[in-house]
Each structure stands twice: as structure tokens, then as C-alpha cells.
N, C-alpha and C positions, 0 to 999 in steps of 0.2 A: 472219295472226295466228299469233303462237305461243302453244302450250301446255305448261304444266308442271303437274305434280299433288305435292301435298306433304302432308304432316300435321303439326297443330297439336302440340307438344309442351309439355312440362310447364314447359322451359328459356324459352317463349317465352310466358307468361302473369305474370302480376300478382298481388298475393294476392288480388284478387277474384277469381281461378281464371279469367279472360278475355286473351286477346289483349293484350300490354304493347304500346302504342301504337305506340313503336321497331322491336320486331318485324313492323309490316306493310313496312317499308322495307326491311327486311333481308330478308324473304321476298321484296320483287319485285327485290333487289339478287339474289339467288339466281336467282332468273327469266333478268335480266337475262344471268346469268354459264350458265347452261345454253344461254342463247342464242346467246353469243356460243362454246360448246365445239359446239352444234352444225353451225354456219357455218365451224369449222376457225379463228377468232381468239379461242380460249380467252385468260385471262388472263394465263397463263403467256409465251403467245406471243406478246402485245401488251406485254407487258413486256423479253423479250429479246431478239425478230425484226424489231421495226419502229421506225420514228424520229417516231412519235409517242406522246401520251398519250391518256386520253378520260378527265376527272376529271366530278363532277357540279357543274353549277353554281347547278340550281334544285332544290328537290323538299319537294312538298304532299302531303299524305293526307286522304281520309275517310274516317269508320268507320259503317258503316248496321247491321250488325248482330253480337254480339258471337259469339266465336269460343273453346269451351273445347276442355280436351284433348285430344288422340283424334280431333277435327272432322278429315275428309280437307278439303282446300282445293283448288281450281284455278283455276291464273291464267293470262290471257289478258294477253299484252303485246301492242300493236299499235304503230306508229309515228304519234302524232300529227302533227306536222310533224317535216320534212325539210329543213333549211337548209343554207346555203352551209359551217356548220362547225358548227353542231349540231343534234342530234335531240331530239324531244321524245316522251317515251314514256310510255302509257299504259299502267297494269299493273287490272285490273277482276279482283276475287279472285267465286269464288264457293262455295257452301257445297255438302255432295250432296244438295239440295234444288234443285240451280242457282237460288239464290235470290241474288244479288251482295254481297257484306255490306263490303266496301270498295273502294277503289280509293286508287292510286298515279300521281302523275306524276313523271318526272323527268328533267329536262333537260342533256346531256350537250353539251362541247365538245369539241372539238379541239382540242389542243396540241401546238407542238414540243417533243420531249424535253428538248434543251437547252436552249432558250430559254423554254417554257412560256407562248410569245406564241401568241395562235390562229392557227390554221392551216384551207385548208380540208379537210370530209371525207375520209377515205381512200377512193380510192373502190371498194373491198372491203367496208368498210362502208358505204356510202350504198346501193349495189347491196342490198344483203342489208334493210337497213333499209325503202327503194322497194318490196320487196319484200312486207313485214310493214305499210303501208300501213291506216291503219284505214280 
């Protein structure tokens, strides 16, 4: 499992002063993207070091409990499945209550750069992801 800890800011709520739906996507896209900087395939380097892509292809949310300003947050990404060219990942947010108040799926392929046909796993990522196994 990986862990990241974040805080609910003011940019990332509704005028009902709660959590804008959008922003739990963006928070576990955030997750995702610490992930992949602490594995050494930050995005930077998936974009100008290797000859593929990883776009998303699926991605659901639920919302259990609502989240205002100031709320610290920590997400837990695990790898749900681990397929021949894409992973499925689970992001489980929790509040400092570690009480869960949503959760994230999202399911990511492989592409060639050029071609944008799938491809399978790199397997620099599959390793890392096998890894984070829920």
C-alpha cells in the first residue's frame, strides 16, 4: 500500500463549504502522481524517457462522508488488479478520525506513444504495482 497525506483546501470544495465531487479524482490523481515520483517514473519522465503512455481508461468514485476546509486527508492507493496492460487502482481516502469517507477507482492502460494501440505493462511498472498489491 501506498500512503500520501494531504489537506482539504478551500480551491477544492463547493459552496456548500464540502468536498467538490471532481476534487476526490484529482486528490487520488495526486496520489497516484507521488506514486509514481517515488518509484523514480515521475511524470515528467514517463513523458520524455520511455516509448509508452498510461492514459486512464476507467474511473468511479464514492463519497461516505463529507470533507470541509482544513480536514487533513490520507490516501491509501493499493493495486487492485494487475493485468497483462492495465492496472486497476484503488485510492480509500480517510479522515483524522481514520474514519474512510471515500474512495477512488481507476483503471489505467498502456499505450504506445506512437501508435496509442495497447501494449503490455512496462515492466518497471507492473513490478512496482505487484508490489502495492491490495
Amino acid at each position: 500500500m501506498f500512503t500520501f497525506k494531504t489537506t482539504i483546501r478551500m480551491g477544492d470544495t463547493d459552496a456548500a463549504g464540502i468536498l467538490y465531487f471532481v476534487n476526490q479524482f484529482r486528490i487520488a490523481h495526486e496520489g497516484f502522481e507521488h506514486f509514481l515520483d517515488t518509484i523514480g517514473l515521475g511524470v515528467a519522465h514517463m513523458l520524455e524517457k520511455t516509448d509508452y503512455r498510461f492514459p486512464i481508461v476507467h474511473a468511479e468514485s464514492d463519497y461516505k462522508l463529507p470533507l470541509k476546509v482544513g480536514d487533513p486527508l490520507t490516501v491509501c492507493m493499493t493495486a487492485d488488479r494487475v493485468g497483462h496492460s492495465s492496472v486497476s487502482l484503488l485510492f480509500r481516502m480517510f479522515n483524522r478520525h481514520d474514519k474512510e469517507v471515500g474512495t477512488v477507482k481507476i483503471v489505467h492502460v498502456a499505450v504506445d506513444k506512437k501508435t496509442w494501440k495497447k501494449r503490455p505493462l512496462p515492466l518497471e511498472l507492473k513490478d512496482a504495482f505487484e508490489l502495492h498489491r491490495q
